[in-house]
Backbone as a printed PyTorch tensor [residue, N CA C, xyz], in Angstrom:
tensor([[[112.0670, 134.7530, 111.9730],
         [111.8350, 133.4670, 112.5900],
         [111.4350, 132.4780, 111.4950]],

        [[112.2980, 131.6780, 111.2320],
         [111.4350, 130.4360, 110.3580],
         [111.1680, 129.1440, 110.9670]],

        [[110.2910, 128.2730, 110.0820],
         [109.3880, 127.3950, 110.8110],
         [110.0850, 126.3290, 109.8980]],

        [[110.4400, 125.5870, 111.0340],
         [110.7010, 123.9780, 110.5710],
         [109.9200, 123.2970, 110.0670]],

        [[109.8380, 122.5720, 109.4460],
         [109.1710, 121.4520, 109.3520],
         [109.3520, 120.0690, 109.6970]],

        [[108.4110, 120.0090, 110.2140],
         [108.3150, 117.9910, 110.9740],
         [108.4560, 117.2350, 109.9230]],

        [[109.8000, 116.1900, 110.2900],
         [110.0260, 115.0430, 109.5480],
         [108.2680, 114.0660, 108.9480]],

        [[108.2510, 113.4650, 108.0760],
         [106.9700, 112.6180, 107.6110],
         [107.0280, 111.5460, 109.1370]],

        [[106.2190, 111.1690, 109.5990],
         [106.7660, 109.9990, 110.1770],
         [106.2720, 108.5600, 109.7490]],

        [[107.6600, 107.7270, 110.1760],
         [108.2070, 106.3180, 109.5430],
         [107.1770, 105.8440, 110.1200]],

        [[105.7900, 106.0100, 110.9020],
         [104.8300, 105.2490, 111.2480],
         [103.9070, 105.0630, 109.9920]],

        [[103.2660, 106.6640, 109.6420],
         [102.5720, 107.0860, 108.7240],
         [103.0690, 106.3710, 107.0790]],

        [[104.0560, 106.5930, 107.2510],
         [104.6810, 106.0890, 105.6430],
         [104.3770, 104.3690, 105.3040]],

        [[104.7050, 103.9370, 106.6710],
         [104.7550, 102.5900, 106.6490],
         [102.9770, 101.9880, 106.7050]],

        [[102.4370, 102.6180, 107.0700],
         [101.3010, 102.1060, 107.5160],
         [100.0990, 102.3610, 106.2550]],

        [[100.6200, 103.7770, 105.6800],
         [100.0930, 104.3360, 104.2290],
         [100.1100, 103.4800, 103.2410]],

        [[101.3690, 103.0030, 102.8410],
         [102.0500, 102.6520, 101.6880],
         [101.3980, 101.2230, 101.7890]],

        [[101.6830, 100.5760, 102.9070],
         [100.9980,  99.2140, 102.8580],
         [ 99.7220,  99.0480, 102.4450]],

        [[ 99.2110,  99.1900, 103.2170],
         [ 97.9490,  99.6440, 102.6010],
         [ 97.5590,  99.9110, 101.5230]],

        [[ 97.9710, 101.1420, 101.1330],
         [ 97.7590, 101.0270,  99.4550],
         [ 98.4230, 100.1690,  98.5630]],

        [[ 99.1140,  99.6800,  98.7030],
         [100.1630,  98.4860,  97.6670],
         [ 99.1850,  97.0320,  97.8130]],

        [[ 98.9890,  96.7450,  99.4700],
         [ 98.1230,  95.7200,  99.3840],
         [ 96.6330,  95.9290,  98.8150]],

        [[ 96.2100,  97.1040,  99.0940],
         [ 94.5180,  96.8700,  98.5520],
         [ 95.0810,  97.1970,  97.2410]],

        [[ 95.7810,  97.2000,  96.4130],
         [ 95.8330,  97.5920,  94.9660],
         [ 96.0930,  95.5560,  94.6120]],

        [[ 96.8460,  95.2050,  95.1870],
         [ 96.9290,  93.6360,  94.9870],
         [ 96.3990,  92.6670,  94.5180]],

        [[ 95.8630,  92.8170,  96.5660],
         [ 94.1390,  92.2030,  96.2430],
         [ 93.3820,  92.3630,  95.8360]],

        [[ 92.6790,  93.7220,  95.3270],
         [ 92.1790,  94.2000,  94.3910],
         [ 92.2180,  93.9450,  93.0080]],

        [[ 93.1120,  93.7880,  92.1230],
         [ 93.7580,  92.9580,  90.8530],
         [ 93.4990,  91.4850,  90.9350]],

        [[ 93.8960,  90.5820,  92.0200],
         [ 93.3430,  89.2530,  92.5840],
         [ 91.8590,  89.0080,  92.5630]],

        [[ 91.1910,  89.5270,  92.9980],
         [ 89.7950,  89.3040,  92.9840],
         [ 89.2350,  90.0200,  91.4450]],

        [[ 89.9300,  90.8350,  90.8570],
         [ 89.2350,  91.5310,  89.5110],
         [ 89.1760,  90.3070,  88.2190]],

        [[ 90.7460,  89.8610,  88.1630],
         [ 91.2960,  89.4480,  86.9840],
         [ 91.9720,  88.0410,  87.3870]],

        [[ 92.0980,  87.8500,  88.4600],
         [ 92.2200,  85.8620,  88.6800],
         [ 90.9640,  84.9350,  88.4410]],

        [[ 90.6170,  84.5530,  87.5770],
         [ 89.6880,  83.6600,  87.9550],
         [ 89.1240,  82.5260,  88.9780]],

        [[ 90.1530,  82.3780,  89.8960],
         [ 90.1860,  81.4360,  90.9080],
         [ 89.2910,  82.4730,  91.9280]],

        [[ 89.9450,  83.4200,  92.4190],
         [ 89.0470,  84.6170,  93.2100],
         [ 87.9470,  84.9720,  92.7380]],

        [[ 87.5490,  85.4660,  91.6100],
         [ 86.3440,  86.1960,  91.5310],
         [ 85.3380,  85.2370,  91.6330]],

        [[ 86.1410,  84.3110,  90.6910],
         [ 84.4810,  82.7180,  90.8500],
         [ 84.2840,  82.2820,  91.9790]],

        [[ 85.5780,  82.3260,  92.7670],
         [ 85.4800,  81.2550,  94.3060],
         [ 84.6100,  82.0200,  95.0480]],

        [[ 84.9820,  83.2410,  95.4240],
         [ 84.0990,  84.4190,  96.6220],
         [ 82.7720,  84.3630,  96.1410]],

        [[ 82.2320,  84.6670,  96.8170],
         [ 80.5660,  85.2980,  97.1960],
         [ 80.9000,  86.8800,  96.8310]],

        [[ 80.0610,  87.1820,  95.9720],
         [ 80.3300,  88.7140,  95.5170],
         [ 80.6180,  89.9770,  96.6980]],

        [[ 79.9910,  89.7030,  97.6190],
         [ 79.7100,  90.6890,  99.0130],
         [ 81.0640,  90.5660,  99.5990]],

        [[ 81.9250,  89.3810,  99.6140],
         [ 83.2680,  89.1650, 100.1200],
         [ 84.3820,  89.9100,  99.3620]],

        [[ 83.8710,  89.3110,  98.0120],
         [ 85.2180,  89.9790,  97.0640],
         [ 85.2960,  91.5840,  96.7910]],

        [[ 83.7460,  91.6970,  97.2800],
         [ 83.3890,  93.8880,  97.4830],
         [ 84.4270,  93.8060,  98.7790]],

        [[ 84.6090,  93.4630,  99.5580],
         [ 85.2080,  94.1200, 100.5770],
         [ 86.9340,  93.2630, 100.9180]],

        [[ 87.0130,  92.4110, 100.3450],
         [ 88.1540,  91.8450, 100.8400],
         [ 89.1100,  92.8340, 100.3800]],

        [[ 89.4970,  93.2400,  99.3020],
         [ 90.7840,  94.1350,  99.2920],
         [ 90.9660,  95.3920, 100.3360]],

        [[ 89.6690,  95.9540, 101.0350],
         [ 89.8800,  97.1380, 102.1850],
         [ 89.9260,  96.3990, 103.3940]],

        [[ 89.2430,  94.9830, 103.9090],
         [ 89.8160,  94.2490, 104.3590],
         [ 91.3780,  93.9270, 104.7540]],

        [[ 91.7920,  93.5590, 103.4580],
         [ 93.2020,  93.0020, 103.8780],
         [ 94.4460,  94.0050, 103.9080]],

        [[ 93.7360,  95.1440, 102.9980],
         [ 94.3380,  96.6640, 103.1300],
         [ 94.7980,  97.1920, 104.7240]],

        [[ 93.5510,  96.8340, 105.1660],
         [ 93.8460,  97.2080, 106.7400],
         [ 94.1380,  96.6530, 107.2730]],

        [[ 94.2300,  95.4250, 107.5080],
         [ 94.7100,  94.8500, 108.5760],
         [ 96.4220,  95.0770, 108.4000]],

        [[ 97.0550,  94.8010, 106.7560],
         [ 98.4090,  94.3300, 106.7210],
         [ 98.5120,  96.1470, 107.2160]],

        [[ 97.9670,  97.2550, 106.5950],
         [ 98.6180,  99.0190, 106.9110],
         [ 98.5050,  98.7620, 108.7310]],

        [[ 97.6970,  98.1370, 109.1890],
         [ 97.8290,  98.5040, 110.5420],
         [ 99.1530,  97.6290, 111.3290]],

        [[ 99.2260,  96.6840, 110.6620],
         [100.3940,  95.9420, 111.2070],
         [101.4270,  96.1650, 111.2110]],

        [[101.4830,  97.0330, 109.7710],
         [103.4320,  97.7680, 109.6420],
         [103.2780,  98.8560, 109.9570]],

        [[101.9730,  99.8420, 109.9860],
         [102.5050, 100.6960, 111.2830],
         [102.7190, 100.3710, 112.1060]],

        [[102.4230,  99.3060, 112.9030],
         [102.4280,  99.3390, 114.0970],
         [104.3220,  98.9600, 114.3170]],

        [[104.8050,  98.1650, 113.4330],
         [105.9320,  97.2130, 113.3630],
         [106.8010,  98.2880, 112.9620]],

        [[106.7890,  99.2720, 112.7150],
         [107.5100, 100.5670, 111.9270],
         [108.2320, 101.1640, 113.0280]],

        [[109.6600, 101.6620, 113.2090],
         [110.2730, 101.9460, 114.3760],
         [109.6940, 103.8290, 114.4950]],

        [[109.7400, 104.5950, 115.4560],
         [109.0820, 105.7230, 116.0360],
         [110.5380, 107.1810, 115.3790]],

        [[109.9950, 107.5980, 114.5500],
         [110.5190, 109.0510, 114.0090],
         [111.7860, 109.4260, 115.3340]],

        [[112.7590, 109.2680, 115.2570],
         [113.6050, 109.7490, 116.0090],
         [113.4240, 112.0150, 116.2760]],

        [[113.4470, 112.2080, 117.5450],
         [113.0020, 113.7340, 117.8120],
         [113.9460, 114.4390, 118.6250]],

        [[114.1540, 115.7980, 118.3080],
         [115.1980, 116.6910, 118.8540],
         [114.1380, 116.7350, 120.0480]],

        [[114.6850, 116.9780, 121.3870],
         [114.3640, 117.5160, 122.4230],
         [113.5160, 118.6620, 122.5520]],

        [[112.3510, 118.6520, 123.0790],
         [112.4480, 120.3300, 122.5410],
         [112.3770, 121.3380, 123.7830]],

        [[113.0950, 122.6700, 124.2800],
         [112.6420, 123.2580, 125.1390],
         [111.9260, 124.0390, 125.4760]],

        [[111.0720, 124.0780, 126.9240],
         [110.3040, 125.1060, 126.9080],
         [110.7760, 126.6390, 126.7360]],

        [[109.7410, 127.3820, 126.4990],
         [110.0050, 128.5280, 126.6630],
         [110.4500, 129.3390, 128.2860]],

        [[111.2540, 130.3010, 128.2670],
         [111.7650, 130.3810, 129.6250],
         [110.6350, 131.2160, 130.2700]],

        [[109.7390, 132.2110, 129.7790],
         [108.9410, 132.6420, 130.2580],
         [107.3850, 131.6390, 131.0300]],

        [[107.9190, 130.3610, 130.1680],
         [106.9570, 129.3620, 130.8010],
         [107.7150, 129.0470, 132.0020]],

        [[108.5850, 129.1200, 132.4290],
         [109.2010, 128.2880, 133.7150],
         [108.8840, 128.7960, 135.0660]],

        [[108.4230, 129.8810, 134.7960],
         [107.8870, 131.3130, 135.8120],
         [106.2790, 130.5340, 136.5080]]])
């Protein structure tokens, strides 16, 4: 008997990746722009990159179309 493995899903990927690409961004923005680091209040610029990390990862998961799935059937001894 071998065991398949489940596709990654296009939710997870999408919602991951954003996330990390954006808090790596904004993160660089607030480190090494001078317009950001001087403008913010230190307590803002601590949190704005996990901030904006999340909001944009939650949005393209959410916007990310759903892992297409084989059917699956029960077992026949369950039908009893």
């Amino acid at each position: 008997m071998t065991a398949t493995r489940a596709p990654i899903e296009t939710k997870v990927i999408a919602g991951s990746s954003a996330s990390a690409i954006t808090g790596l961004i904004t993160w660089a923005l607030v480190t090494y722009v001078p317009a950001f680091h001087s403008g913010l209040p230190p307590s803002l610029a601590a949190v704005l990159p996990f901030a904006v990390a999340t909001i944009l990862g939650s949005i393209s998961a959410y916007l990310a179309p759903h892992t297409p799935r084989a059917a699956v059937k029960a077992p026949e001894h369950a039908a009893r």
